[in-house]
C-alpha positions as CSV (number, residue, x, y, z in Angstrom):
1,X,-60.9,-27.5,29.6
2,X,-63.3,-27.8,32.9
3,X,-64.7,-24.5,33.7
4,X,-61.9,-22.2,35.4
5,X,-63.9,-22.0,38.9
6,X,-64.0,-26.1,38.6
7,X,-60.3,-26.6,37.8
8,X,-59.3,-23.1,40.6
9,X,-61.3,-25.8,43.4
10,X,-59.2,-28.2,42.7
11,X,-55.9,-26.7,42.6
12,X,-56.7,-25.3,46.6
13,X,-57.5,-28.8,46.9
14,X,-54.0,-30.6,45.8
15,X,-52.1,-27.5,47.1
16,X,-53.6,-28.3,50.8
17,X,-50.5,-30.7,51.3
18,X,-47.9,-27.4,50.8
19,X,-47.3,-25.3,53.5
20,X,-47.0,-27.7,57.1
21,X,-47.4,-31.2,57.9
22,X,-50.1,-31.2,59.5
23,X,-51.9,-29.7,56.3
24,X,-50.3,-32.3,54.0
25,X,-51.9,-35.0,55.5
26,X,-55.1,-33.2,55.5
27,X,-54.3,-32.0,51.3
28,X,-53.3,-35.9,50.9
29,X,-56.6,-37.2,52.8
30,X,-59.2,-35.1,50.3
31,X,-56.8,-36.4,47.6
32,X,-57.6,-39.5,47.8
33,X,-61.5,-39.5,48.6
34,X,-61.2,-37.1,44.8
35,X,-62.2,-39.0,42.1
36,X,-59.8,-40.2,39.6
37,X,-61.1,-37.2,37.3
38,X,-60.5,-34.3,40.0
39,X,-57.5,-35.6,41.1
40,X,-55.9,-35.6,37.6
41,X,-57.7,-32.2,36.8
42,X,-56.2,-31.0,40.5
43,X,-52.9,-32.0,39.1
44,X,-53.1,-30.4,35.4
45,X,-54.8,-26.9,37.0
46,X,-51.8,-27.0,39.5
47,X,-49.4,-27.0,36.7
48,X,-51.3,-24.6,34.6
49,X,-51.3,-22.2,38.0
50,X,-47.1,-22.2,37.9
51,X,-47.3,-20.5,41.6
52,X,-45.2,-23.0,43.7
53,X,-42.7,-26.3,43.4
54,X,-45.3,-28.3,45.2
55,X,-48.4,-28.1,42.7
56,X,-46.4,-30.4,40.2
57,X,-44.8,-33.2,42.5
58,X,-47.3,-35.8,41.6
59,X,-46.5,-35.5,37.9
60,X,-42.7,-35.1,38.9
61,X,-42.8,-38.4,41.2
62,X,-44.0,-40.1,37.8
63,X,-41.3,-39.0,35.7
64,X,-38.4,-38.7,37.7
65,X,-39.2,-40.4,41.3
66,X,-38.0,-39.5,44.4
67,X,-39.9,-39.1,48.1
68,X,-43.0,-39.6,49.0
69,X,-44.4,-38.7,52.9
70,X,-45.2,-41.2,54.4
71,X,-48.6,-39.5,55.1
72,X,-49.7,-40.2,51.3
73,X,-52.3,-42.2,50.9
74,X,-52.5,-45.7,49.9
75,X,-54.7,-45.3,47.0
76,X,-52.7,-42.3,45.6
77,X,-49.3,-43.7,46.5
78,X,-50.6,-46.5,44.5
79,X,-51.5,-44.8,41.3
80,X,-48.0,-43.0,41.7
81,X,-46.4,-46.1,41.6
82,X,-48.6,-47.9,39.2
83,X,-47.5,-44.7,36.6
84,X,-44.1,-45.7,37.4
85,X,-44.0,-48.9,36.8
86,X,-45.6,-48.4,33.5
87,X,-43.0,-45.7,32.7
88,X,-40.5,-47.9,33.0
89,X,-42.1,-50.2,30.5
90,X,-42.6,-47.3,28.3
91,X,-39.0,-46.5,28.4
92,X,-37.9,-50.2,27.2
93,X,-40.7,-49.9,24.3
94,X,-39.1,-46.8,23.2
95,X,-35.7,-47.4,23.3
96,X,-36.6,-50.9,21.5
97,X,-38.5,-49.1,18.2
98,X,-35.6,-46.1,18.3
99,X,-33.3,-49.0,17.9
100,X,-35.6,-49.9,14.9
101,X,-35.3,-46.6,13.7
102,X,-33.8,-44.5,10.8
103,X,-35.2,-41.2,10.5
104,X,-35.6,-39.6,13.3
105,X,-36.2,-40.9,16.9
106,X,-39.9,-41.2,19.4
107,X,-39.8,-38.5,21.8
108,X,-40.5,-40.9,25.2
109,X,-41.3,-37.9,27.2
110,X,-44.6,-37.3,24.4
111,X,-45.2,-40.4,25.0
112,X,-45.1,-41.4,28.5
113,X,-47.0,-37.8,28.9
114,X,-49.6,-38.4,27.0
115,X,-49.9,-41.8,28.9
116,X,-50.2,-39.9,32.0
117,X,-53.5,-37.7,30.4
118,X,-54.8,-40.7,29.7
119,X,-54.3,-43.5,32.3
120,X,-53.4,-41.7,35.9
121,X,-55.7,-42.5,38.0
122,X,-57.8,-44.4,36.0
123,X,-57.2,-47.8,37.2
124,X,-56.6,-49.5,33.8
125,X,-53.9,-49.1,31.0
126,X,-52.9,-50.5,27.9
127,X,-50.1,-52.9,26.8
128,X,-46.8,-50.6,26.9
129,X,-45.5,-51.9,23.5
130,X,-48.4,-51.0,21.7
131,X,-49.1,-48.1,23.0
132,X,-45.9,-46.8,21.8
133,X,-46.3,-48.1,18.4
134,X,-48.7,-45.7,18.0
135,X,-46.1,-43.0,17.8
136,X,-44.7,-45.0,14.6
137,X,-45.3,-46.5,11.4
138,X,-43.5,-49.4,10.3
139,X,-42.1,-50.4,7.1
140,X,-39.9,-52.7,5.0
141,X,-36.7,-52.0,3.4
142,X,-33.9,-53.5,1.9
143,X,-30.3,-53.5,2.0
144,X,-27.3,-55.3,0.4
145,X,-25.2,-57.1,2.9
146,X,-22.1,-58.7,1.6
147,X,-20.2,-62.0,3.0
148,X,-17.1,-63.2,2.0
149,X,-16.5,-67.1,0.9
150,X,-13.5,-69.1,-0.4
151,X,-14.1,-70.5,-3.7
152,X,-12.6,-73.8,-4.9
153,X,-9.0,-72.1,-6.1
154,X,-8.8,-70.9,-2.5
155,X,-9.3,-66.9,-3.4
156,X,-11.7,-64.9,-1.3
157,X,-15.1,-64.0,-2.8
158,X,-17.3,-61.1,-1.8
159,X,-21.4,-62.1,-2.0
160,X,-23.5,-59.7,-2.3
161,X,-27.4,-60.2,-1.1
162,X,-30.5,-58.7,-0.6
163,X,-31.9,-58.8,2.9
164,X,-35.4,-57.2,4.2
165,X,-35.6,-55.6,7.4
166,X,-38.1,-53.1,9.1
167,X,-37.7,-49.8,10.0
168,X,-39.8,-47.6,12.8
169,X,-40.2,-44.3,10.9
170,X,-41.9,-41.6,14.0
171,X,-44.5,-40.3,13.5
172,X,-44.4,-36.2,13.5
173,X,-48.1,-35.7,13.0
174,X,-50.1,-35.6,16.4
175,X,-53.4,-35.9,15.0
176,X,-52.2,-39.3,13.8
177,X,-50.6,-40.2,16.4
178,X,-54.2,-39.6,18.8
179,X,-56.4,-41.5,15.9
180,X,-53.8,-44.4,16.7
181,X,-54.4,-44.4,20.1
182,X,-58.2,-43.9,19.7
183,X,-58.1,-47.3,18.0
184,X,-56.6,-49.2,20.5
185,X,-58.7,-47.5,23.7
186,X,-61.9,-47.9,21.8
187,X,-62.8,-44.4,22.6
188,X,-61.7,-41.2,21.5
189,X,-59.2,-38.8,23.1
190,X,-60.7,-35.4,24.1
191,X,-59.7,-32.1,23.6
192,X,-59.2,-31.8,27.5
193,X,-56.9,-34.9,27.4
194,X,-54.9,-33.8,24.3
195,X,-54.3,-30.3,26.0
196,X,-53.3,-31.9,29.4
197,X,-50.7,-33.9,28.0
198,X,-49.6,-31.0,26.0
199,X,-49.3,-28.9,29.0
200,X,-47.8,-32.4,31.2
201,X,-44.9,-32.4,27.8
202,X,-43.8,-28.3,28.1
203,X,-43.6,-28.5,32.2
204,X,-40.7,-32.3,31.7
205,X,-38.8,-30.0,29.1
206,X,-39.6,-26.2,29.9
207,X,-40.1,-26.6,33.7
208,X,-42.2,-24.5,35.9
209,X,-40.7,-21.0,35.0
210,X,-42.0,-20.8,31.6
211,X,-42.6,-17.5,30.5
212,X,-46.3,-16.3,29.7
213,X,-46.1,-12.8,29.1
214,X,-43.7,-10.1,28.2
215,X,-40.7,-9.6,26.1
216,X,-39.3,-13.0,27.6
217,X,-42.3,-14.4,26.4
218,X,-42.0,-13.4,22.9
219,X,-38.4,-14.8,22.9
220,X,-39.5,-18.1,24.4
221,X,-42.5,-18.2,21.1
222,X,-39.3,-17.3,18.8
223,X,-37.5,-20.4,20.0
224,X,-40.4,-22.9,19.3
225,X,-40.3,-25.0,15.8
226,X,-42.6,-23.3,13.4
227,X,-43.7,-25.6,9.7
228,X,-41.5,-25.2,7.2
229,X,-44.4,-25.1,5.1
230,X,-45.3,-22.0,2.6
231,X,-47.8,-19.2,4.1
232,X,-51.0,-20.7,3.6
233,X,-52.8,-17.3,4.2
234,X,-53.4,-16.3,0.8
235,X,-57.1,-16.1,0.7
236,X,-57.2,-13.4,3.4
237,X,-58.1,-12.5,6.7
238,X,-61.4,-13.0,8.3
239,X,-62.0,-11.1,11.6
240,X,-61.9,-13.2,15.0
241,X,-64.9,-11.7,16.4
242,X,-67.1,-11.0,13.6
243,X,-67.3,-8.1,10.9
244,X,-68.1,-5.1,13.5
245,X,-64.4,-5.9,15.0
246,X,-63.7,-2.2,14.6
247,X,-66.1,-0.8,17.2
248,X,-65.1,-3.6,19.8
249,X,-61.1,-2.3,19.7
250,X,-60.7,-1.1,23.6
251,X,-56.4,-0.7,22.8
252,X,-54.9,-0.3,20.0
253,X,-51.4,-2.0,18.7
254,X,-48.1,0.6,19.7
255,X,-47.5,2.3,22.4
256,X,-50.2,2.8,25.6
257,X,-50.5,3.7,29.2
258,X,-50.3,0.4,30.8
259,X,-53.8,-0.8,32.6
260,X,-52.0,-2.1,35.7
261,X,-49.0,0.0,36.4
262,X,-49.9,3.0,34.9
263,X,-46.8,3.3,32.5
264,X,-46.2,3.8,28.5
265,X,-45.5,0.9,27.5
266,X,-45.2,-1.4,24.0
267,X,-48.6,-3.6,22.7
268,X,-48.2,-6.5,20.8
269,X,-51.6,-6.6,19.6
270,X,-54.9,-5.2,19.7
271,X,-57.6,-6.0,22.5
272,X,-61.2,-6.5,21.0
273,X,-63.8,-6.3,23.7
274,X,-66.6,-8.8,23.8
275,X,-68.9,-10.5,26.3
276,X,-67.6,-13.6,27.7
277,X,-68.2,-16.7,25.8
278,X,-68.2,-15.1,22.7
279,X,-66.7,-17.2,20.1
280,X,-63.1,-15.9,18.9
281,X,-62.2,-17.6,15.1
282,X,-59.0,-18.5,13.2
283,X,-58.2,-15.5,11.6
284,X,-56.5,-18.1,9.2
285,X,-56.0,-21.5,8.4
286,X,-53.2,-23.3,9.5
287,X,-51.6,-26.0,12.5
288,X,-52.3,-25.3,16.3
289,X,-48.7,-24.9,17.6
290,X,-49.3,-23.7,20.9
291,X,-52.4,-24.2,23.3
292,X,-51.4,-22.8,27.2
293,X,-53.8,-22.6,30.4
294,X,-51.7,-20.2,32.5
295,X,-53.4,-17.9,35.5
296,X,-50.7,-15.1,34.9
297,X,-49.6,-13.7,31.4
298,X,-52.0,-13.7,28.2
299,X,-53.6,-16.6,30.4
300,X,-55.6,-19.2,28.2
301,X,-54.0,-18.7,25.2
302,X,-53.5,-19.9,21.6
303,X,-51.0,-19.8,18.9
304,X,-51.2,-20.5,15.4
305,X,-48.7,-21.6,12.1
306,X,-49.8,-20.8,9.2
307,X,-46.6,-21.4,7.4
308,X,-43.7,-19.3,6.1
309,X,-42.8,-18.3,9.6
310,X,-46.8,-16.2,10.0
311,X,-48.2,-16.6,13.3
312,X,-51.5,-15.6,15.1
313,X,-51.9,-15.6,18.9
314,X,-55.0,-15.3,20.6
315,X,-54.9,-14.5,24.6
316,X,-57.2,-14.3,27.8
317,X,-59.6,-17.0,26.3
318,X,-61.7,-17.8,28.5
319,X,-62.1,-21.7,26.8
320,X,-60.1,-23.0,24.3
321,X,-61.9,-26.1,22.3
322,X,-58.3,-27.1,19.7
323,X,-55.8,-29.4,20.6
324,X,-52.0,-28.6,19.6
325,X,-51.4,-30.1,16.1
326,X,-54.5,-29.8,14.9
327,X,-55.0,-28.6,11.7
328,X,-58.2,-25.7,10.8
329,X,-59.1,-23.6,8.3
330,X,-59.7,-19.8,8.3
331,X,-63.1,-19.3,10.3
332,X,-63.0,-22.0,12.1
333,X,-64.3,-21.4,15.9
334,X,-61.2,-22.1,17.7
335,X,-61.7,-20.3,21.7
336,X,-64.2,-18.3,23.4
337,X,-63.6,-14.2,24.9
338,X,-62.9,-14.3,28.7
339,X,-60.5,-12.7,31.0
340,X,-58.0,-15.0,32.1
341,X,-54.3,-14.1,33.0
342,X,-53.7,-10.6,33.5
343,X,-56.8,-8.8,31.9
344,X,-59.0,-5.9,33.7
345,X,-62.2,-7.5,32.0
346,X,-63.5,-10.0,29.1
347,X,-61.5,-9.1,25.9
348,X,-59.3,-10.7,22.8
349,X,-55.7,-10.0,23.0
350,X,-54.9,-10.7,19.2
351,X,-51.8,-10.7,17.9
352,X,-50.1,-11.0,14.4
353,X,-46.7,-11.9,13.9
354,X,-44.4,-12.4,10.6
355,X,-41.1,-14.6,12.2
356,X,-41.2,-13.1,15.1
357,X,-42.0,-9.5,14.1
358,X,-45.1,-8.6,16.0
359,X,-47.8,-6.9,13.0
360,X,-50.3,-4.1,13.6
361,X,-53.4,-6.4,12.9
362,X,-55.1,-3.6,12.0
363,X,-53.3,-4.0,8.3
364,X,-54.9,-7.8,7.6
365,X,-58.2,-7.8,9.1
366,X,-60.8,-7.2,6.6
């Protein structure tokens, strides 16, 4: 992502428009001088931020319409409504290849937000319809179909023929999906972009109250879809922060005198203490489920499947550089330390969890 004091600029920016009208028109004014870049960052950091209703109405307008002040810029009233209008196009393409389909339907909301990472702003697109092909592969199959005829004694005959037809099969891979898409932009897809639409997706279907920290946290991870895939981790642990990993422990996994309120309290993990900008590793190999940018909580934080229901979290990163779906291998540099999200200085927050069942980490780290 842009560096946090970047991205913090530009969420006062698009929040200027919140509190009284005199100030929206000001907020809408410095909106619309932003470039395309800033003004789509002001909007992702705004939803990353989860402190008010206002910070995601742009992205709201886009999905679900509604009012706009008549204060609102042309130019940024504009690329609202351009979004919309290609929306709605995505929403025909959609239903026409789920009507196509057999196993399995396209999620439209993936698709129309990672559209908006992409294209908001921007002033170009591509064609709707293939743009949503990318979410799909196609392929032939057969299928009897029987008809009825009179012969020439006047008794009904059944006919039975082969007939070809295609089917849309979605695609549940996202790194295929975005090598798709690269084709038809001509340019790749960053990591930024991948994580924006990501974090565009789980505000549509989570809203703005999604938990980041805490026991309701931990329920909210427990509902996600993990692979059904075996554990993949049986080669071992390597250390997220290097081989001395035991002299950097600042807290321990169990019970400890909360930092901020003063009170005994559970930890899920253990905190590893490091400068900022150190690099953190996969502790394992497996698929990035879960990539967040949040202020509050565990902050910049990522998750990680590595099959049979074994998870790794990593918390108050302070840059994450993996995309959600994206597949690693144990070592792999995956974040860097910093102290994002409730954190009293630059540290790991590393967690290990067996379905759901938080792990000392202490007992898998070599």
């Amino acid at each position: 992502m842009t560096d946090p004091a970047t991205i913090a600029a530009a969420a006062k920016t698009a929040a200027l428009f919140a509190n009284d009208k005199a100030r929206k028109g000001i907020g809408w004014i410095i909106v619309a001088i932003l470039s395309p870049f800033i003004v789509v960052i002001a909007l992702i950091a705004a939803l990353f931020s989860g402190t008010s209703r206002h910070n995601s109405n742009a992205v709201d307008l886009c999905f679900f319409g509604g009012y706009m002040p008549p204060d609102v810029p042309a130019d940024y009233r504009r690329n609202i409504e351009t979004m919309q209008g290609s929306f709605a196009g995505l929403d025909d393409a959609v239903t026409e290849i789920n009507g196509m389909a057999e196993d399995g339907q396209v999620d439209a909301i993936l698709v129309k937000s990672i559209y908006f990472s992409l294209f908001f702003g921007a002033g170009f697109s591509v064609d709707n319809k293939g743009f949503a092909d990318c979410f799909v592969r196609y392929e032939q199959r057969e299928r009897e179909v029987e008809s009825e005829s009179v012969n020439e004694d006047g008794e009904i005959v059944v006919n039975v023929t082969i007939e070809t037809y295609t089917v849309a099969t979605p695609l549940t891979s996202l790194p295929e999906i975005y090598t798709r898409l690269e084709m038809i932009l001509g340019r790749g897809v960053t990591v930024d972009e991948r994580n924006n639409a990501a974090e565009i997706y789980r505000h549509i279907v989570y809203g703005d109250n999604t938990p980041t920290y805490g026991l309701e946290f931990d329920d909210w991870l427990c509902g996600l879809p993990l692979s059904s895939e075996p554990f993949v981790g049986t080669n071992g642990f390597c250390s997220p922060v290097g081989a001395n990993w035991r002299s950097m422990v600042t807290s321990e996994f169990g019970y400890r005198r909360d930092p901020f309120t003063g009170e005994r309290t559970g930890h899920a993990g253990i905190d590893l203490g490091a400068p900022k900008g150190t690099s953190i590793r996969a502790a394992l190999g497996g698929t990035i489920r879960l990539v967040r940018f949040s202020t509050t909580g565990y902050g910049y934080h990522v998750m990680i499947d590595h099959g049979g229901g074994f998870t790794t979290l990593y918390a108050h990163c302070a840059k994450i550089l993996v995309y959600e779906g994206q597949e690693i291998s144990a070592g792999d540099i995956i974040a860097q330390v910093g102290s994002t999200g409730r954190s009293t200085g630059n540290h790991l927050h590393f967690e290990v969890m067996i379905k759901g069942e938080k792990q000392n980490p202490r007992i898998y780290l070599p």
